[in-house]
matplotlib code that plots the C-alpha trace (Angstrom):
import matplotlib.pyplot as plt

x = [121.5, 121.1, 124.3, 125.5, 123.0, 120.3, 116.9, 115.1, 112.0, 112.1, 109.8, 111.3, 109.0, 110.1, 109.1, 109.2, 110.9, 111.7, 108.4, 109.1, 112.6, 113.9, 112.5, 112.5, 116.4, 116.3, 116.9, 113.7, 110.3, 108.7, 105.0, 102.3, 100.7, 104.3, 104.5, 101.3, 102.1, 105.3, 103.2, 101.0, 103.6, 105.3, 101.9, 102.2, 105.2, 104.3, 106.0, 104.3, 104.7, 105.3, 106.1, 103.9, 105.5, 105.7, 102.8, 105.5, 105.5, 106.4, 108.7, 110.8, 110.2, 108.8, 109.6, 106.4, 104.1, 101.8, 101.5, 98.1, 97.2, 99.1, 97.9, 94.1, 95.0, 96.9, 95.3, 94.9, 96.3, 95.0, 97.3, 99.7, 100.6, 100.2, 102.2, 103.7, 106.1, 103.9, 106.1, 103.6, 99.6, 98.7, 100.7, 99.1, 95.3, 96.4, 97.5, 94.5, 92.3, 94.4, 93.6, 96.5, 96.9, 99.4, 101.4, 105.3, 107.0, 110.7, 113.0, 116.2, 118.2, 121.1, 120.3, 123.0, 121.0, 117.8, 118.4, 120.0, 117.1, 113.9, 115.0, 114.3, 114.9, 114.7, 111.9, 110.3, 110.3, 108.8, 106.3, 105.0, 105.2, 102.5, 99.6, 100.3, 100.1, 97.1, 95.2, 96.2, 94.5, 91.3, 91.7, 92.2, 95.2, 98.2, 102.1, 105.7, 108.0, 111.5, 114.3, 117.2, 121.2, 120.2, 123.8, 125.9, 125.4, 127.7, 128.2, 128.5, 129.8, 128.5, 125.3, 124.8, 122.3, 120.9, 119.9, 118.7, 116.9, 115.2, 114.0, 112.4, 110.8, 109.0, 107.5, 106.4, 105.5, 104.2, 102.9, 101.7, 103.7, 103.1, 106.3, 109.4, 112.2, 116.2, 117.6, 121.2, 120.7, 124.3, 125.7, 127.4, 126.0, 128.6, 127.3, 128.5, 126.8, 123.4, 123.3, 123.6, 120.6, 118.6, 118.9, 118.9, 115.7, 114.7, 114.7, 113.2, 110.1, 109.6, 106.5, 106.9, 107.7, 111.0, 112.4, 115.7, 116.5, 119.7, 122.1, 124.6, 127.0, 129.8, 128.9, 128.1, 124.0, 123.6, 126.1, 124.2, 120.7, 121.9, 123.5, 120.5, 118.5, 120.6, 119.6, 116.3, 114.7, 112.8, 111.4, 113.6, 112.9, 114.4, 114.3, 113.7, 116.8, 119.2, 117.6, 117.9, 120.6, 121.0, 122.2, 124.6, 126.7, 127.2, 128.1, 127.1, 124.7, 121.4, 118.8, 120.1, 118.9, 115.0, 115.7, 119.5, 118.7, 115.6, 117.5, 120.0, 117.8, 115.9, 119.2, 119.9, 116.4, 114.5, 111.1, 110.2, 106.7, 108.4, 108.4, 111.4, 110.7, 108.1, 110.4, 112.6, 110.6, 109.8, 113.8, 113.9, 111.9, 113.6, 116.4, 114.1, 111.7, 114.8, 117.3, 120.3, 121.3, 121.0, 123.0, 121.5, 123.3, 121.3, 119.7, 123.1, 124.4, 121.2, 119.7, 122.4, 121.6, 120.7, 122.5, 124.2, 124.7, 127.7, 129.9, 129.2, 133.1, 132.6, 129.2, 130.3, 133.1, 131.2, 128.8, 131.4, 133.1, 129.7, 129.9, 132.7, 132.1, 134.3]
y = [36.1, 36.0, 36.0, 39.0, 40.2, 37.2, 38.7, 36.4, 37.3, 41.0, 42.5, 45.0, 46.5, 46.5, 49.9, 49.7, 53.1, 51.3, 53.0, 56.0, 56.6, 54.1, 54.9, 58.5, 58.1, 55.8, 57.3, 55.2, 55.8, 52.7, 52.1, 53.3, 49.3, 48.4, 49.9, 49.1, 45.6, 46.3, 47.5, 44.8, 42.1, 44.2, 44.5, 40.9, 40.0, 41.3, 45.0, 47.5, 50.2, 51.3, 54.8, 54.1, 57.3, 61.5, 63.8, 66.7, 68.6, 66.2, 68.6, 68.0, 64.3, 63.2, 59.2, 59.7, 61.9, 58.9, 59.0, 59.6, 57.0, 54.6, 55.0, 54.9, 52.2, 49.3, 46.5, 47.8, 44.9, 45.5, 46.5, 47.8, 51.4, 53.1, 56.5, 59.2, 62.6, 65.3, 68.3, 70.9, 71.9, 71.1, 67.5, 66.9, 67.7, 65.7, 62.9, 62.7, 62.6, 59.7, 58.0, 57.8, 56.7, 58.7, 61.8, 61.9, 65.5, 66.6, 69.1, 69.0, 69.4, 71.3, 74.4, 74.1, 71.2, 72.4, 75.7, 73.3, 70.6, 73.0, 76.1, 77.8, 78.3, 75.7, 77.8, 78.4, 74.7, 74.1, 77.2, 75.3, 71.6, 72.8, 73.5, 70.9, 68.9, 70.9, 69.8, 66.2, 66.9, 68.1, 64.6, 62.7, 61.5, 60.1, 62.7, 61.9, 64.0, 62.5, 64.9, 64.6, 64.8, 63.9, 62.1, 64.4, 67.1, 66.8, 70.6, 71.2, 68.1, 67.1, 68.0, 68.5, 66.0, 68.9, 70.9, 67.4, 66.7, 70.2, 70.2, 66.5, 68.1, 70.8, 68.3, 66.1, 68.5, 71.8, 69.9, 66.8, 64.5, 60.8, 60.0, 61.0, 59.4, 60.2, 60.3, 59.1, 60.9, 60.6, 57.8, 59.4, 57.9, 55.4, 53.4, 55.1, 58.3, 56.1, 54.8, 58.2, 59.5, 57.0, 57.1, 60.3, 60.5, 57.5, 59.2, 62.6, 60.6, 57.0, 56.2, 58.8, 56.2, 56.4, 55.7, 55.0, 55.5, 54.2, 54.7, 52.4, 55.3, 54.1, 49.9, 50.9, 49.5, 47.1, 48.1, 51.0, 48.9, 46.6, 50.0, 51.4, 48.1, 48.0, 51.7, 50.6, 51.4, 49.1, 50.8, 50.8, 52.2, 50.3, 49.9, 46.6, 45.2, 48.4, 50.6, 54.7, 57.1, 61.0, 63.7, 64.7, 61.6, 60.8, 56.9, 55.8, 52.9, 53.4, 53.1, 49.7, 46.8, 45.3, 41.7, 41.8, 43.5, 41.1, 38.2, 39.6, 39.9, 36.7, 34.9, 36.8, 35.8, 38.7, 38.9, 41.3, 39.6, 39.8, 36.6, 36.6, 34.6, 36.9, 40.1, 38.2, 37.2, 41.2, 42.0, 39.7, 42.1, 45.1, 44.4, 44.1, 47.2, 49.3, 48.0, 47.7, 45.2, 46.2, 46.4, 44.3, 40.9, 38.5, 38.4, 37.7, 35.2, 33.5, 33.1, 31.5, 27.9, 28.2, 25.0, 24.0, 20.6, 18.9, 19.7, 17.0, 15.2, 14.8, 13.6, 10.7, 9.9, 9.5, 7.1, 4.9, 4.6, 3.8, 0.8, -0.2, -0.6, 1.8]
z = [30.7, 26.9, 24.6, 22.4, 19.8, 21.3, 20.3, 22.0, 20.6, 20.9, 17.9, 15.5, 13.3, 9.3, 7.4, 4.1, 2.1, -1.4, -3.1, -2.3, -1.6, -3.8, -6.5, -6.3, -7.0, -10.5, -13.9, -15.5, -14.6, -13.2, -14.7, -12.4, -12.6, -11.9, -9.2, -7.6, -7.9, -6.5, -3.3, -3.2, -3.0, -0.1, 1.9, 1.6, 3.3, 6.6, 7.2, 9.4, 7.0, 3.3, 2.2, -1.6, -2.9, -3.0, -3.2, -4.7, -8.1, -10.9, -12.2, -8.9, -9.2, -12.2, -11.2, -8.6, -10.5, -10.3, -6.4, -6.4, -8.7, -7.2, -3.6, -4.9, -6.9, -3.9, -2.1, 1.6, 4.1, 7.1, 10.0, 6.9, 7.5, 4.1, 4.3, 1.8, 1.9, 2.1, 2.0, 1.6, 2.1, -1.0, -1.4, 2.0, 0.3, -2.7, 0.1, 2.1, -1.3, -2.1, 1.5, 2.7, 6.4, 7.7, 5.9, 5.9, 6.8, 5.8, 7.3, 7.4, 11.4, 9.2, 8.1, 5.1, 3.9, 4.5, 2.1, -0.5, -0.5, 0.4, -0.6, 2.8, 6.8, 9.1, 10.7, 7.3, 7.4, 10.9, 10.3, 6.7, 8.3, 11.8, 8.7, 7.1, 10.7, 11.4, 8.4, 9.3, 12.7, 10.9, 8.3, 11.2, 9.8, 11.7, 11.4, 11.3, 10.7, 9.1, 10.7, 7.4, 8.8, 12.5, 12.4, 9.9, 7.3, 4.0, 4.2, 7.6, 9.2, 12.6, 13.4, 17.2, 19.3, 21.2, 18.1, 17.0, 20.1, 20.1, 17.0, 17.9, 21.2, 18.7, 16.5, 19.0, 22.1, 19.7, 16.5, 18.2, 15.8, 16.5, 15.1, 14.5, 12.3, 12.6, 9.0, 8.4, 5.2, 3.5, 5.6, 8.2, 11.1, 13.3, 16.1, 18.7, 17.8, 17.1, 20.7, 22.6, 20.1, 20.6, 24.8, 24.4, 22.6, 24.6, 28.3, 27.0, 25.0, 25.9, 24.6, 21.2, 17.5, 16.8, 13.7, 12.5, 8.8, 7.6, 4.5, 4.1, 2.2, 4.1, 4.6, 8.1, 7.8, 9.6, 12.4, 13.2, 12.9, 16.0, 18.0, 17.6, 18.7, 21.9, 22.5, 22.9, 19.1, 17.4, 14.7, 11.3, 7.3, 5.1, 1.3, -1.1, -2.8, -1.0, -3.6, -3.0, -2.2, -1.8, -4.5, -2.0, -2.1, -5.6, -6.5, -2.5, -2.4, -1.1, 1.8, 3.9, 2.6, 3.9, 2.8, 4.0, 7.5, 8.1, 7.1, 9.9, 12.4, 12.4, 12.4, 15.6, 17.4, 16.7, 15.8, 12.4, 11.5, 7.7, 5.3, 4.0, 1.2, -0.5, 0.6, -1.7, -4.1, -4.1, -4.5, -7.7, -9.5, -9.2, -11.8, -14.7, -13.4, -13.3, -15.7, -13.2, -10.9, -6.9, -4.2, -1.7, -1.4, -0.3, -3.7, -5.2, -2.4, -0.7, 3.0, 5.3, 5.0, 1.0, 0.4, -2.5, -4.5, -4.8, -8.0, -10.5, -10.2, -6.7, -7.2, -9.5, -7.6, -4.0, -6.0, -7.3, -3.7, -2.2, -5.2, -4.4, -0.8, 0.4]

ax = plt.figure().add_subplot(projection="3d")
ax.plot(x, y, z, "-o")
ax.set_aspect("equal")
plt.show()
């Protein structure tokens, strides 16, 4: 029987959100060659997936008005999942111009938040999301839908899993989504909670992509990454140095951290296809793109076994025992 947390190979696959979601959320607005290069080094490191950005009105978020240009403009890795929100039919024309792979859908499983962020019904929503899915069909392009406050809404409070569940059955069973994500959207998932989703999910769709997408609002991250992992998911978004975050919890950090979580799950015997060098080597960039340090840590502190010399004192004194012959 394998320990605790043994991995033992299992593969988790490492979707990368920092593009899109991450940057979305910064007060400076990242160069369009910036970010290109920012997605090249990422398509490098191994991850299944990279959201590369928005196809939304730059008045809403001017940080992304570049998507097009950008997606034209990366090196295509093959077996690299190149995706990006489309929220509406004519981001999704301006998507598939762009060749993108596979097109992103938001709605929101509270109905609070889904007036607040899209200014409409949840079935306004649903009704506006099965054309853009249609078109998809007709582009032969792949469909997720990411389901916002599966775990919690900040101005309703729980969220219940059978509305959540239902919702999922429509997107998968009526709009033939090949995908669906469950968004932790302010932080307010707890692992408890994570692992009856996921079953739940799990024993209604076994074979549907599931995605978790995690906050870490509340330092809660990672915990809910290896619940999740033990309900049987191994699918997980996460964003480059911990970069992102939500209007609706002002001052929380941001999306859980890809280097941190990876460097996690290696240590524990799973298997995430990611370099974690170059992911790294990806990280170090951020704080000069964006002017701000990040919250991710292992930038900061270092892989486990990053080892240190000895203080110069102690270095000079082992030498002159080892002269002395002691």
């Amino acid at each position: 029987m394998n320990a605790p947390w043994d991995g033992a190979g299992r593969r988790i696959h490492m979707q990368e959100v920092g593009p899109r979601d991450g940057l979305q959320a910064q007060c400076v607005f990242v160069p369009t060659a910036q970010k290109i290069a920012l997605v090249d080094a990422l398509s490098r490191t191994g991850v299944a997936k990279i959201e590369v950005s928005a196809f939304v009105s730059p008045a809403a978020i001017p940080a992304l008005a570049d998507a097009a240009v950008v997606m034209r403009g990366i090196e295509r890795v093959p077996g690299v999942v190149y995706t990006a929100l489309a929220p509406n039919l004519r981001g999704a024309e301006r998507a598939i111009e762009a060749r993108t792979d596979e097109l992103n859908l938001v709605m929101s499983a509270s109905a609070s938040h889904n007036l607040a962020n899209l200014r409409m019904t949840r079935e306004r929503s649903f009704a506006a999301l099965s054309a853009v899915s249609a078109l998809a069909r007709q582009a032969a392009r792949g469909v997720n839908v990411s389901l916002s406050c599966a775990f919690g809404c900040p101005m309703e409070g729980e969220v219940p899993a059978a509305g959540v569940l239902d919702w999922c059955g429509r997107f998968i069973e009526e709009l033939g989504a090949r995908g669906v994500t469950l968004c932790d959207t302010t932080g307010m998932a707890h692992p408890g909670q994570v692992v009856g989703l996921v079953r739940a999910f799990r024993r209604r769709w076994p074979v549907a992509e599931l995605t978790l997408h995690f906050h870490n609002t509340r330092g809660m991250g990672l915990a809910n990454v290896l619940a999740a992992i033990d309900a049987g998911a191994d699918r997980f978004d996460a964003s480059l140095g911990g970069i992102g975050g939500c209007p609706y919890a002002p001052g929380a950090t941001g999306n859980v951290c890809s280097e941190d979580i990876v460097h996690a799950l290696e240590l524990m015997g799973f298997r995430t296809g990611v370099d974690l060098a170059l992911l790294l080597a990806a990280a170090r960039r951020l704080p000069a793109l964006l002017g701000q340090d990040i919250p991710g840590q292992l930038v900061k502190a270092g892989r486990r076994l990053d080892l240190h010399p000895l203080p110069p004192s102690l270095t000079d004194t082992a030498q002159r025992a080892s002269a002395c012959g002691l």
